[in-house]
N, C-alpha and C positions, 0 to 999 in steps of 0.2 A: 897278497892274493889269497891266502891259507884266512883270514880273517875275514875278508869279504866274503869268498865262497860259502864258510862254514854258517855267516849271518842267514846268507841266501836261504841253504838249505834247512836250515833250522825253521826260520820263519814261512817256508813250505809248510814242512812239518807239522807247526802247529796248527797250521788251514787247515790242511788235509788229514787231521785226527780222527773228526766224522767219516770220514768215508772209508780210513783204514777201519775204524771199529765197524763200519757195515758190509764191507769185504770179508772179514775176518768171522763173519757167519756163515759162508759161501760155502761149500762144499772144497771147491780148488783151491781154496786160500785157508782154510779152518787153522793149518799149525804153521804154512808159513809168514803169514802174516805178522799173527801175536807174536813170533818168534824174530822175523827181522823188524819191525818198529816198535814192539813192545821188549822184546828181549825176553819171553817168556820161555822159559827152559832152555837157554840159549848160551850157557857162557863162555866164556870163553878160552880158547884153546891152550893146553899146557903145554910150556918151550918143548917144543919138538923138533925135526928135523925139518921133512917138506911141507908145504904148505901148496895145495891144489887149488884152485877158486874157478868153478864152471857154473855156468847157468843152469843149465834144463839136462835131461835125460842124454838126451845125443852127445850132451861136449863131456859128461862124465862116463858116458860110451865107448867113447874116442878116447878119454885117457886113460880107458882097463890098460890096455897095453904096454902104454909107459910106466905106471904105479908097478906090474907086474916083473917088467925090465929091472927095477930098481930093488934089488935085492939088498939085503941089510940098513935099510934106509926108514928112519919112522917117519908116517907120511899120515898127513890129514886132509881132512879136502871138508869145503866150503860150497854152499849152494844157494841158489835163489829158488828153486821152485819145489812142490814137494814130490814131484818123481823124479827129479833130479835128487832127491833126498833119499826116496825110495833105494834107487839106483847106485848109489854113493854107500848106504848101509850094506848092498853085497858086495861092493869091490873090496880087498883085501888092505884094509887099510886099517888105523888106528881111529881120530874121533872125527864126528861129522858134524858140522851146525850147518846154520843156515847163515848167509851173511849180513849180517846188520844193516839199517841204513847209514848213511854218511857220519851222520849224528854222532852215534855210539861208537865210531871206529878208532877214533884216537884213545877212549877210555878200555875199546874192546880186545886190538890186535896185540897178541905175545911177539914173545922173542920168535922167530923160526930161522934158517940160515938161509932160506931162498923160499921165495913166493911164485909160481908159475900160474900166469892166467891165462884163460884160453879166449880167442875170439873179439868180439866186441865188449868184454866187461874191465869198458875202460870208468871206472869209478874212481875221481879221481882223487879222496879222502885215501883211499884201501893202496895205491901207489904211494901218497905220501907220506902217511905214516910209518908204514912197510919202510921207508928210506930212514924216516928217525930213527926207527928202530934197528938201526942196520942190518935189516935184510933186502938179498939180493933181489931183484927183481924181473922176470920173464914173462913177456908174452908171447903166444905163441897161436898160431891160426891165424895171424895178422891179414885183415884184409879191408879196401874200401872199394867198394862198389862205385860203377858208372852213377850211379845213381845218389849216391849220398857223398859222392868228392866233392860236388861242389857247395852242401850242406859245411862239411868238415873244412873247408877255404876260407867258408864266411866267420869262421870260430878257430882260425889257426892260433892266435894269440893265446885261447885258450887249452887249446892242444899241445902246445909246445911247454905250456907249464905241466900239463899230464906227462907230457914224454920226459921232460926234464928229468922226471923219477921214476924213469924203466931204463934199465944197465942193457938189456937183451932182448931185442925183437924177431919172431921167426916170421915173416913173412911167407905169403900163400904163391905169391909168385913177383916178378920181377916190376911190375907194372904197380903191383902193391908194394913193394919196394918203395920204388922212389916218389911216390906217392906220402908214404907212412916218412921218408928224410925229408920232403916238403914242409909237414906237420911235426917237426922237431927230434924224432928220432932217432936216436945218436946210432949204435952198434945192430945193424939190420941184417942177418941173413935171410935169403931163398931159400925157406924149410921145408915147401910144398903144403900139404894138409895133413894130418895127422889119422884122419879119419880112413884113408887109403891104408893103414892096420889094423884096422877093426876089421874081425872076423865075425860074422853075425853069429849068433848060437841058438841053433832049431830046438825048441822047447817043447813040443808038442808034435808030430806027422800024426799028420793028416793024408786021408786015404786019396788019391786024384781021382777024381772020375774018370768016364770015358766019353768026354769030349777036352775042348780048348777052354783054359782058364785063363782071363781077364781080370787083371785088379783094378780099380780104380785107385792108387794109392795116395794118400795126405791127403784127400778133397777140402777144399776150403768152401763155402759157402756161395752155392751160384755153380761152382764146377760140376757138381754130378748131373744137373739139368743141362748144361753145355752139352756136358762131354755124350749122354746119352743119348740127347738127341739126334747127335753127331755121326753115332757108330753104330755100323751094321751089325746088329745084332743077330747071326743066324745060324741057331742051335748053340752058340757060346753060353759057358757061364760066365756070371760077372759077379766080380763078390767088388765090394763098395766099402774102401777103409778110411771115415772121415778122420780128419787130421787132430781135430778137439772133442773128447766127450761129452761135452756137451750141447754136442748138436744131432747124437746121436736119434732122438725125436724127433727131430724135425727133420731130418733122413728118414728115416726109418716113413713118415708120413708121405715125404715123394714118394718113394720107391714102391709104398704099396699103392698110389694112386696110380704111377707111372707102368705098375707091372697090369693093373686093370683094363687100362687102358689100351696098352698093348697086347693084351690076353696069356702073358707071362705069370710063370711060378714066382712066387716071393719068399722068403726068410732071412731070417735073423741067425747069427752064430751063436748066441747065450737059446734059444728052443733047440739047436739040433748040429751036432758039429759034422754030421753026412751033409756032405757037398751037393745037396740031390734039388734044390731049386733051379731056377735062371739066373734068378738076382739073388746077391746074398748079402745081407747088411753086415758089415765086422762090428759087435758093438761090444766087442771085448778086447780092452788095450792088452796092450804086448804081446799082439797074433802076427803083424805083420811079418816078420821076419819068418816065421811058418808058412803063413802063405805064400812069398814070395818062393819059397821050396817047392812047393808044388805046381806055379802056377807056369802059364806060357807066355803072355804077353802081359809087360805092366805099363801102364799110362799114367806118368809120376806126372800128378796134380801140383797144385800150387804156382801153376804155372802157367794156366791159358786164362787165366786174368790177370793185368799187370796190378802192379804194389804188393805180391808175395816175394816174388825172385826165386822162384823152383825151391824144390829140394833136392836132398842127396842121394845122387845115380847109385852113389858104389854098391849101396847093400844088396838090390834085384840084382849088381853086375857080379858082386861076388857069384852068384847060382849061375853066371850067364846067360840069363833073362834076356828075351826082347824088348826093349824099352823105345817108349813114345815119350815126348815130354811136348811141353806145349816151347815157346818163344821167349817168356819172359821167365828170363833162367839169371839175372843180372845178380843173385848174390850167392850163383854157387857155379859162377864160370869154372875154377880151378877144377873144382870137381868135376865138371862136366869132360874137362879137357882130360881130367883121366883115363877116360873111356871111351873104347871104341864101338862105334855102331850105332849109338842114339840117336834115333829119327825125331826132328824135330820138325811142326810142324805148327800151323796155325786150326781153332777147333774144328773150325769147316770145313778142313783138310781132311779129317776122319776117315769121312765117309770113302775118300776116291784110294785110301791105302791098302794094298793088297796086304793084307798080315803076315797071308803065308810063305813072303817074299823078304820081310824083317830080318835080318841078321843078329845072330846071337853078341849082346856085347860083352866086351874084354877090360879088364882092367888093366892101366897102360904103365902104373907107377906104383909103387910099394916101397916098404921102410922108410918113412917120411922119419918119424921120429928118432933115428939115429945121431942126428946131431944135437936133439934136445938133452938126449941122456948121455950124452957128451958135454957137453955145458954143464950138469945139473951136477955129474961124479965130478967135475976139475974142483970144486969147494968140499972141502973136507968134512968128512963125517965128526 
């Protein structure tokens, strides 16, 4: 299997070299691209202790907590994106790369004593190796979706040779469970999410006005013309925080046609950080979690058009935010279940919800990660 697979990805690779070299001009790609398929400043990690591997900003969010638990422990962590990179260079940790493609991993990965990965970065070179090299192996965020089980069934054969090299699985819940022992995984606990630890951290207050704050939070492309048509807008602010920067222009172009037409104030958060328009464009990352500080009602996007699967409630629930979410919430059930009070609804539903009637949510579960860093201390320093 290790032969066939590595041919596969190899002879991708060299297809797809034009389009990595014109990615890797891109603004969002500029260092991790040359960095995971070039291996451009990228080397390789010195035998340490932990070994981390998360995607994007959120999964290396979610494991401040446990890195910070781990006391006397050298710990390294591994990323795909570059503000997961960003992000990774302030947590309290030792070195950071980016993680290679498949390609480079058997020539790339050191010794470490344990590998914990988070989520879906089931790669399945970075498990294998990891097992040559006798290191332990953990995932952890485990979960399959209504939505992709039955993608993951048509490819168990394939899956079972991934799991075959993971010692330790935490599952999101019970249902992903036995789901993820279907797909070959041997030692599974119900670990809940890990994210239910993450405590957000206000970087900036901001003044509230004197009215009711409306976020539109993560928009995905199509949601903000939904959702506004949608909702009664009377005398509210609404500040608008697309989910990718770079759609921040072509937001920004709605919203000023949209505030004209409706005879509404408009701005941007980079001219003026007084909260003094109707509409407010966020078009500066890493504001959300201040907003949500301040705000009264948030309308967590990514969610009232199907094939995103929502995003994550807890952070608005940590402030005990009133939260709307739209229906297609299928790849952050667990999280949703944490919390009490999220009115869920379809877009055209909007318009008929009393606001002022919203109950404040609660978050229903905490210390998920105790029996990770239970697992992680039984193997010796």
């Amino acid at each position: 299997m290790f032969i066939i697979y590595y041919i596969l990805v190899l002879s991708i690779f060299i297809i797809a070299v034009p389009i990595f070299l014109y990615l890797s001009f891109k603004k969002k790609y500029n260092r991790s691209i040359p960095a995971r398929f070039f291996l451009k400043n990228n080397p390789s990690f010195k035998n340490h202790d932990i070994w981390f591997h998360a995607c994007s900003l959120g999964e290396v969010s979610s494991l401040e907590p446990v890195i910070n638990s781990l006391t006397n422990r050298k710990i390294d962590i591994s990323v795909i994106t570059q503000t997961g990179f960003k992000k990774a260079k302030e947590v309290n940790c030792g070195d950071v790369r980016y993680l290679p493609f498949e390609i480079f991993l058997p020539f790339w990965i050191t010794r470490h004593r344990v590998l914990v990965v988070t989520e879906a970065e089931l790669w399945p070179m970075l498990f294998y190796v990891s097992k040559l090299r006798k290191i332990k192996t953990i995932l952890i965020n485990a979960r399959i979706s209504d939505n992709s089980y039955a993608g993951y069934k048509k490819f168990s054969w394939f899956y079972k040779w991934i799991f075959s090299n993971i010692d330790v699985v935490f599952a999101q819940s019970e249902v992903d469970k036995e789901r993820l022992k279907e797909l070959g995984a041997k030692t599974v606990y119900v670990g809940g999410n890990i994210k239910a630890d993450m405590k957000p951290i206000v970087t900036r207050k901001y003044k509230k006005p004197n009215k009711r704050v409306i976020v539109l939070a993560s928009s995905h492309d199509g949601e903000e013309e939904l959702i506004l048509n949608s909702l009664n807008i009377d005398g509210d602010l609404i500040i608008v925080v697309p989910r990718h920067p770079e759609r921040f222009d072509k937001v920004a172009k709605f919203l000023l046609n949209f505030t004209k037409k409706e005879k509404l104030s408009f701005g941007k958060l980079t001219e003026s950080e007084y909260l003094e328009k109707d509409i407010i464009l966020c078009d500066k990352m890493g504001e959300l979690v201040n907003i949500y500080a301040i705000c009264d009602i948030v309308i967590l996007c990514g969610s009232f058009k199907d094939g995103i699967g929502g995003h994550n409630p807890l952070e608005p629930a940590y402030f005990n935010k009133k939260i709307i979410s739209g229906q297609y919430i299928f790849n952050q059930k667990v999280l949703f279940s944490m919390v009490e009070n999220i009115k869920i609804c379809q877009v055209d539903e909007l318009k008929n919800i009393n606001l002022d009637n919203l109950k404040e949510t609660k978050i229903k579960q905490t210390k998920q990660m105790e029996a990770l860093i239970q697992e992680i201390n039984r193997i010796e320093i």
